[in-house]
C-alpha positions as CSV (number, residue, x, y, z in Angstrom):
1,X,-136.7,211.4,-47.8
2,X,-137.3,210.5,-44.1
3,X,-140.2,208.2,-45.4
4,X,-142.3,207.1,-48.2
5,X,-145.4,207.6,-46.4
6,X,-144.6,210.6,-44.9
7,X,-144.7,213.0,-47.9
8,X,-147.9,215.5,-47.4
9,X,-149.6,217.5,-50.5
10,X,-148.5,220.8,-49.1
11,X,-144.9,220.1,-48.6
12,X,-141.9,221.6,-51.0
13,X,-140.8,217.8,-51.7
14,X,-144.4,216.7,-53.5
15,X,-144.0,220.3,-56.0
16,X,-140.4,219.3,-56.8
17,X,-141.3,215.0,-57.8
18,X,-144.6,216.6,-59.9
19,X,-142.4,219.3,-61.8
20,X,-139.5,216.5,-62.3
21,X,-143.0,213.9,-63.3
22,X,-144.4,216.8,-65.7
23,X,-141.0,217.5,-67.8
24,X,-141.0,213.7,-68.2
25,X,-138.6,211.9,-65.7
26,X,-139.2,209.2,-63.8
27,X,-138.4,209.1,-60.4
28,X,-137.8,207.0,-57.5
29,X,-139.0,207.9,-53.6
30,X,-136.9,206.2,-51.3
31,X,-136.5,205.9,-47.6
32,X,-133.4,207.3,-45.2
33,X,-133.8,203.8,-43.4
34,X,-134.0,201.6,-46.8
35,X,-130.5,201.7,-47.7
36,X,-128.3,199.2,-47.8
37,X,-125.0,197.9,-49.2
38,X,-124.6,194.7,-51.0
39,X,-121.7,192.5,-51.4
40,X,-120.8,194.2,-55.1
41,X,-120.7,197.8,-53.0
42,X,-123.9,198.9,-54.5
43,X,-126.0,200.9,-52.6
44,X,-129.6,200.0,-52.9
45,X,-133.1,201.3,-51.4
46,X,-137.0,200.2,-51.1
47,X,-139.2,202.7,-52.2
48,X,-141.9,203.6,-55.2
49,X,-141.3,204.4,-58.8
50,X,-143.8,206.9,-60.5
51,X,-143.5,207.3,-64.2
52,X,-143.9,210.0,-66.5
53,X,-147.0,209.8,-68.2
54,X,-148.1,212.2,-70.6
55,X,-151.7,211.5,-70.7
56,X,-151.7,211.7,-66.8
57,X,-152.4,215.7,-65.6
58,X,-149.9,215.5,-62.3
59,X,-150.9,216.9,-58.7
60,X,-149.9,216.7,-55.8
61,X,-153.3,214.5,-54.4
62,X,-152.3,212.1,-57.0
63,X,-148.6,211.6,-56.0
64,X,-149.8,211.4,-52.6
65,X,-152.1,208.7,-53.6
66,X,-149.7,206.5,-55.5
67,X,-147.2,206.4,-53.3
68,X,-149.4,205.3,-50.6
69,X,-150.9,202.2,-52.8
70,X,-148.3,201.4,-55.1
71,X,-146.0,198.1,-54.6
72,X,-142.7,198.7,-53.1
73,X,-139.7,198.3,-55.8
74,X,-135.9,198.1,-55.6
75,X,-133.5,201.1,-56.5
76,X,-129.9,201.1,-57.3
77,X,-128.7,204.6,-56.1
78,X,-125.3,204.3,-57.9
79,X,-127.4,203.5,-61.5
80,X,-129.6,206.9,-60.9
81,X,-129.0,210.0,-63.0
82,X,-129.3,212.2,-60.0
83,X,-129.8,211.4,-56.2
84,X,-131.8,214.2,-54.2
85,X,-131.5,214.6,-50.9
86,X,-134.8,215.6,-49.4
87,X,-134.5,214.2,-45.7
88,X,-135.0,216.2,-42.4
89,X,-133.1,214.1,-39.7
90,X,-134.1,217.1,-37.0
91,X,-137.8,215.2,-37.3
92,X,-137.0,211.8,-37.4
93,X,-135.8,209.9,-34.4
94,X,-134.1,207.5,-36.2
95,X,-130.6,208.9,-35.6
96,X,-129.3,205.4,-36.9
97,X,-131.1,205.8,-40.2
98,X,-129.7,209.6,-41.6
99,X,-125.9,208.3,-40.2
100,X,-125.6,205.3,-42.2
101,X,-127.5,207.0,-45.5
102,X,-125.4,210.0,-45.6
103,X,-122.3,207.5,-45.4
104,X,-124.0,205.4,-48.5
105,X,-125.2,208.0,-50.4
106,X,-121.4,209.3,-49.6
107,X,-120.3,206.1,-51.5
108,X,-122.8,206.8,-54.3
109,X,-121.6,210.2,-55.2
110,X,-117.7,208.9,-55.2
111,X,-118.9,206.5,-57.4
112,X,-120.2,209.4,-60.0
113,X,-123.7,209.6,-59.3
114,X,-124.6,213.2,-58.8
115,X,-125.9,213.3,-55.2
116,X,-127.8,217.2,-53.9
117,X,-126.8,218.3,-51.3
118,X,-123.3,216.0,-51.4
119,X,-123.7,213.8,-48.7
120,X,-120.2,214.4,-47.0
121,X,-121.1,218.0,-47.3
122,X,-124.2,217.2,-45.6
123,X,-122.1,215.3,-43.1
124,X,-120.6,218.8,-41.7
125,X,-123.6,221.1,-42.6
126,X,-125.9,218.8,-40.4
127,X,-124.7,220.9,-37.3
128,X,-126.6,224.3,-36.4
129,X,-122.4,224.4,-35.7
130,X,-122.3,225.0,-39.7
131,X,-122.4,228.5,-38.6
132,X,-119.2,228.9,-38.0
133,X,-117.6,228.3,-41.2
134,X,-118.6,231.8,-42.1
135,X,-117.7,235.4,-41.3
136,X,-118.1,236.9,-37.8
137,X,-119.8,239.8,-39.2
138,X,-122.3,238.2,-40.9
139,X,-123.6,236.3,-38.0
140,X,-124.7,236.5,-34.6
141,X,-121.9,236.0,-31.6
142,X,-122.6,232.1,-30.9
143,X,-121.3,229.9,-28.1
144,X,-122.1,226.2,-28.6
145,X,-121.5,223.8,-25.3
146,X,-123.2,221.7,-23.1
147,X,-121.6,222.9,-20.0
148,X,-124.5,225.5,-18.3
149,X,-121.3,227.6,-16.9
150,X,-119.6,228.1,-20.0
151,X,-123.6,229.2,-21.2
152,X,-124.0,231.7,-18.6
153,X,-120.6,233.2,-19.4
154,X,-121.2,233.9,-22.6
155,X,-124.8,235.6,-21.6
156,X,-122.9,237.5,-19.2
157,X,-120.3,238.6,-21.7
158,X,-122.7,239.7,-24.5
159,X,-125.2,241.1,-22.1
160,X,-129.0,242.0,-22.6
161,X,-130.6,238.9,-24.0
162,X,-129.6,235.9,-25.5
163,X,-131.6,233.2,-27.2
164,X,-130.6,229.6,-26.6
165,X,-131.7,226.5,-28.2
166,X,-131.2,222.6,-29.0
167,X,-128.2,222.3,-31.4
168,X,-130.4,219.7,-33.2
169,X,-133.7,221.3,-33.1
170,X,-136.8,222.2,-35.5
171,X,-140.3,224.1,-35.8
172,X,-139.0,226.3,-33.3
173,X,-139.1,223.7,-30.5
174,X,-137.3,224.3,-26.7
175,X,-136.2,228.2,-28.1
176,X,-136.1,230.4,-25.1
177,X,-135.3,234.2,-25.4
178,X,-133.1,234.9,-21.8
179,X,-132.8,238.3,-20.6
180,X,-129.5,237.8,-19.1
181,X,-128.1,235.5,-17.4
182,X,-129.7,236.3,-14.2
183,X,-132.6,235.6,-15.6
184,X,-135.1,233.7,-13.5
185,X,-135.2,230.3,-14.1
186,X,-132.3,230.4,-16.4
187,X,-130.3,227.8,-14.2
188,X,-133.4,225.4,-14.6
189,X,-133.6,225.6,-18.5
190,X,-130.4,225.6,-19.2
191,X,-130.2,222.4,-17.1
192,X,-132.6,220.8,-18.5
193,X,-131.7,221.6,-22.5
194,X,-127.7,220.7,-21.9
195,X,-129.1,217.0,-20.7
196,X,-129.3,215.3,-23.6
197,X,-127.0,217.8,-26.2
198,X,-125.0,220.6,-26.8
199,X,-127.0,224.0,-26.5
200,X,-126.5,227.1,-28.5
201,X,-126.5,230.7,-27.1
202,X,-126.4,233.3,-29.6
203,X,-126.9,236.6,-28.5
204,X,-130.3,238.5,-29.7
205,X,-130.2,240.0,-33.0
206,X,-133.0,243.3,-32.1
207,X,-134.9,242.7,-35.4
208,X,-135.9,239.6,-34.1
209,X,-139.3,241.3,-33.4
210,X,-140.0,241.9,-37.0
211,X,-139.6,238.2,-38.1
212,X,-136.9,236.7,-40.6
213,X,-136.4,236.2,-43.9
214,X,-135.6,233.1,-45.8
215,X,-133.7,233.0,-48.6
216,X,-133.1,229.9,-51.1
217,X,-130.1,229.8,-52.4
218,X,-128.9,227.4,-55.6
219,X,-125.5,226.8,-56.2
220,X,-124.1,229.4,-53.9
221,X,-126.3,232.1,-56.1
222,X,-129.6,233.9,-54.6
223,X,-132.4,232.0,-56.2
224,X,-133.6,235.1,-58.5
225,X,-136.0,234.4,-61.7
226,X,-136.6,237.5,-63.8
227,X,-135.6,239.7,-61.3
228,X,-137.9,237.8,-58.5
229,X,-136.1,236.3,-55.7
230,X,-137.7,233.0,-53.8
231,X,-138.2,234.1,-50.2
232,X,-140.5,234.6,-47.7
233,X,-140.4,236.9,-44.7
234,X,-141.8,235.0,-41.4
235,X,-143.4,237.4,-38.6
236,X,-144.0,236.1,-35.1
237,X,-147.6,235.5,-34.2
238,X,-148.7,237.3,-31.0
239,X,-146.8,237.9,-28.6
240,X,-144.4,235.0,-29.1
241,X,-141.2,236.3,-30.6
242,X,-140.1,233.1,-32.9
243,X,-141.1,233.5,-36.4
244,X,-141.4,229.6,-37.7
245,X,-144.5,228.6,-39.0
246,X,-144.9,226.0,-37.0
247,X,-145.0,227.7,-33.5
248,X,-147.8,230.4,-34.7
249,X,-145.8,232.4,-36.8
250,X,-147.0,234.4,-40.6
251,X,-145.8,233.8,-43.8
252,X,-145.4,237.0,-45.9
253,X,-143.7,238.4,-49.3
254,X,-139.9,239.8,-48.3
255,X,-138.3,242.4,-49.3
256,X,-134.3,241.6,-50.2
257,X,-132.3,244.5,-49.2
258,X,-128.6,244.6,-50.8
259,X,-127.0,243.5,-47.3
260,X,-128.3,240.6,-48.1
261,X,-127.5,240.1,-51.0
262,X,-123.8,240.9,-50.1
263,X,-123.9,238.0,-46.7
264,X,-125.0,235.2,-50.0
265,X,-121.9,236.4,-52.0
266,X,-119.8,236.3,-49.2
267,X,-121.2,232.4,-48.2
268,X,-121.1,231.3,-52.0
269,X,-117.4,230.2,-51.5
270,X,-118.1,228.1,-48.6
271,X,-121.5,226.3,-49.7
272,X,-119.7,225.7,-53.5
273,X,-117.0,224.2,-51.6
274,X,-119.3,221.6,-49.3
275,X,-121.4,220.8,-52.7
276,X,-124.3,222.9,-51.0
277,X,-126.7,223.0,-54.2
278,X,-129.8,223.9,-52.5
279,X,-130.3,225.4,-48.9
280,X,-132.8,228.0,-47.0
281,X,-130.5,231.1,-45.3
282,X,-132.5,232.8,-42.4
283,X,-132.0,236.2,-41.7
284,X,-132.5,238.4,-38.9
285,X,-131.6,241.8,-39.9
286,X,-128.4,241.9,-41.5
287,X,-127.4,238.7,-39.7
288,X,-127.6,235.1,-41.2
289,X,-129.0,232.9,-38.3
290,X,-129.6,229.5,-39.7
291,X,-128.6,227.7,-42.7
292,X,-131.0,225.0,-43.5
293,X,-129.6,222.5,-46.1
294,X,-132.0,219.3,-45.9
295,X,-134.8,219.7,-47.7
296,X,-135.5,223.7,-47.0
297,X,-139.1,224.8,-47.1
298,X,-140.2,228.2,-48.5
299,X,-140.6,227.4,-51.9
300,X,-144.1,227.2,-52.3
301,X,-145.0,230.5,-50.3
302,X,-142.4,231.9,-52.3
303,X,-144.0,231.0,-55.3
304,X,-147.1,232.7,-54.5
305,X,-146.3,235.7,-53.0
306,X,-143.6,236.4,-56.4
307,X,-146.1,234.8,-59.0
308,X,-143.2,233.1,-60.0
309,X,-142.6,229.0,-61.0
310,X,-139.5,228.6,-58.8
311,X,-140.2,225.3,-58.5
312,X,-140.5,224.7,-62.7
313,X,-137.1,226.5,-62.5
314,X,-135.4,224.3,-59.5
315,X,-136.1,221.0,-61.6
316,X,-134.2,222.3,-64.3
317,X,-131.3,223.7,-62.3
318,X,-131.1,220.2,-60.6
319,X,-131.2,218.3,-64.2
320,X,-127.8,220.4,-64.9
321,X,-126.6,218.2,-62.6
322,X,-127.3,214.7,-64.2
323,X,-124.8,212.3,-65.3
């Protein structure tokens, strides 16, 4: 993950380490910036080791807890039975730390170490640009460039509006909705987004109004459990028209039309041929927006409005993986 002492109760990444703790695995949190190579070509990492104890009733307080207090100890990644990715480099400002451990974790799963999500995969699916490996019709019309004419062409092309927003972004941070591109002020954002790195422009998908719906997706399947599929439908708060969480918007149960679940077969080919094992696929209407393949969230909302033990049934699809 991005950091040992990061991890919070709530988050999808504490349920998954309890689960794997409960069925009796040990397992080993590490940091993106702990990595290292040594002179054998091993790849090793600082972290903290919890072990499975059957007389200890796991939560998430109490992995919280040890983590925090217990004494640093010394993984070799190639030696594990399963490397999980569970970073998010979009929140982390140590770009220098997520380069260098995708390229080590690389080494560790060409060395036969399971890694999820495979780290070259990763590499390529890091990019909001991901996008574009699938169908036209099963996504918005997207223009990706730093250059604020090229932008403004492509607003002008699709007409009506167009939302544009940092290729590397998160939470729903700098997204602007752009009624054209003679919008006012649209020279001034536009300016000020394309400063620092490539912008996208996608035109606006209508539906946007009513929110979007993630899905989780494992091995290029919908995540379904007894007929129950983990996803949640996010509705913008208030006036604001983005639907994260984190900028106001309100987790509730989806419905999972079969549009959908024709886009997932139709992306299955692509994420089984990057070694996506696990990733969160936004929708707006019948259009796939963002594919999030870090450590997606969702899970645990998921969990509650389906009153169904996703996570419980992650864990074991990951251990299908182990060497």
């Amino acid at each position: 993950m991005n950091e040992v002492g990061g991890l919070k109760p709530e988050q999808s990444t504490t349920f998954l380490i309890v689960e794997a703790l409960r069925v009796g695995h040990r397992v080993d949190v590490v940091g993106s910036g702990s990595l290292y190579c040594d002179e054998q070509g091993d790849i090793l990492a600082q972290g903290c080791t919890l072990e499975p104890d059957a007389s200890t009733t796991w939560s998430n307080n109490e992995v919280i807890r040890i983590l925090k207090d217990a004494a640093s100890t010394q993984v070799n990644l190639k030696s594990a039975d399963l490397v999980w990715v569970r970073t998010n480099p979009a929140r982390d400002n140590r770009k220098w730390a997520h380069e260098n451990a995708l390229v080590m974790l690389g080494f560790v799963h060409d060395a036969g170490t399971p890694v999820i999500n495979d780290p070259w995969g990763l590499q390529k699916a890091s990019s909001k640009l991901y996008l574009n490996e699938f169908p036209l019709e099963i996504r918005p019309k997207t223009v990706v460039s730093k250059d604020v004419n090229v932008l403004k062409a492509f607003m002008k092309r699709v007409g009506g509006a167009c939302v544009v927003k940092p290729l590397k972004g998160t939470h729903g941070r700098d997204v602007f909705k752009l009624k054209g591109e003679d919008s006012d002020n649209v020279n001034q954002i536009l300016e000020i987004m394309t400063r620092t790195d490539y912008v996208i422009a996608q035109e606006f998908v209508p539906e946007a109004t009513l929110g979007d719906v993630r899905l989780l997706v494992v091995d290029g399947e919908l995540f379904e459990v007894d007929g129950k599929v983990a996803a949640v439908h996010r509705a913008p708060g208030g006036s604001d028209f983005r639907s994260n969480i984190h900028a106001g918007g309100v987790a509730k149960q989806a419905v999972i039309t079969p549009v959908m679940r024709g886009v997932i077969e139709k992306m299955k080919p692509v994420l089984k041929r990057d070694g996506i094992f696990f990733a969160g696929v936004d929708f707006i209407g019948t259009k796939i927006v963002e594919i999030n393949v870090f450590s997606p969230g969702g899970l645990v909302d998921a969990e509650v409005f389906e009153k169904t033990a996703f996570t419980e049934h992650l864990i074991a699809a990951a251990l299908t993986k182990c060497k």
